[in-house]
C-alpha angles and dihedrals in degrees: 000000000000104000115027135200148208141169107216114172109316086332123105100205118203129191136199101209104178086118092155088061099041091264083299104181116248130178101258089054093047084055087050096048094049091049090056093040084055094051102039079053090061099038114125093199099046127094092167145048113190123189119200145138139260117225124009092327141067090200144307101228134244110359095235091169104132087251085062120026133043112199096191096039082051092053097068118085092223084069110090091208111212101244096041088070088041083059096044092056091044092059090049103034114120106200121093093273112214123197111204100190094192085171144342127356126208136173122326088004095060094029086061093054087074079068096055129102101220127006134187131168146189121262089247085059125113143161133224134158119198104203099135079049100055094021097243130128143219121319139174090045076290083140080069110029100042096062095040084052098038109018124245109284096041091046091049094042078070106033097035086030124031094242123165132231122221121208092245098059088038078071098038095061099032098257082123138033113208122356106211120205102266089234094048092036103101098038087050103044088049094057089042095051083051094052085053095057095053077072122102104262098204086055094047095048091045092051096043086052092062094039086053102022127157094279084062098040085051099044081045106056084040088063096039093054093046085051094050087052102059088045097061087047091051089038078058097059128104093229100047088045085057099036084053092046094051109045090049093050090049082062104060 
């Protein structure tokens, strides 16, 4: 099993569990997550959906290694590509959506949070998105969320750079809300978790539909498409084809 979950209280947990490959993201994962995310949507119990990951990282991002990720296949707009339809529930889901960041967050893994409602995330965590490394650009409406979380020159240190964020300065400019000691990370976001769902429900999902309301959703899946399709153009690219291709051999 690749994704688990679980209903606890008026919380849908969901787990990434690729430990072995650092919770890298693989189709099939992206098809269970979406799944989850689908059902957690329609739950009539459920006030939260939390996303989080099982061992030392949150996730690692897309799983480009050759087993599990195809760059030209991606390229062709006939292809649904597993995390554009992930982003694509994220931005519509109507439940209160919790990022537990419990390690390292790459990629498309780290690029989502900016569509969560609340994030925290352990001292050991940090974020990094290797576009100039692999040639890819912003997903996830990342080339808008980012900057308004962040500010400019700090969101395109990591989308134009390569930068890294540290969890400190996650909390410094509001990317994150709490950083818990990793040690300490699973213990603490549990009992907070529970704190949340002493809250009135009616009150939280009414307030969460006018935070993200439909002039939102709609701005949202705008930005994500336009992002997508500058992706497959750039998947389509000699020099993406070979970046991908290099930096996942060099992994074997």
């Amino acid at each position: 099993m690749s994704v688990r979950t679980i209903i606890r209280g008026s919380t849908y947990w969901i787990k990434y569990e690729n430990a072995k490959k650092a919770n890298a993201l693989t189709e099939k994962m992206y098809d269970q997550i979406n799944s989850a995310l689908d059902e957690a949507n329609e739950h009539k119990d459920t006030t939260f959906t939390v996303l989080t990951g099982e061992g030392n990282y949150y996730s690692s991002g897309n799983d480009f290694s050759p087993a599990e990720w195809d760059t030209k296949k991606a390229a062709s707009k006939d292809v649904e590509i597993g995390f554009s339809r992930w982003v694509r529930r994220l931005i519509d889901h109507e439940k209160i959506l919790l990022g537990l960041v419990n390690g390292p967050a790459m990629g498309m893994s780290a690029t989502t949070l900016g569509l969560f409602d609340f994030v925290v995330c352990s001292d050991k965590a940090f974020f990094y998105l290797p576009f100039p490394i692999l040639g890819v650009g912003p997903e996830a409406g990342a080339s808008v969320t980012l900057p308004a979380a962040l500010g400019v020159s700090r969101a395109n240190g990591l989308m134009l750079f390569g930068e890294r964020l540290e969890a400190v300065d996650a909390l410094k400019c509001g990317f994150v809300g709490k950083v818990f000691p990793h040690d300490e990370f699973e213990a603490r976001s549990k009992e907070m978790v529970n704190g949340f769902e002493k809250l009135p429900r009616h009150s939280l999902l009414a307030s969460k539909s006018l935070i993200r309301g439909p002039v939102w959703r709609e701005k949202m899946r705008g930005i994500a498409e336009s992002e997508l399709d500058t992706l497959r153009k750039l998947f389509a690219s000699e020099e993406t084809q070979k970046r991908i291709g290099a930096r996942f051999e060099k992994k074997k």
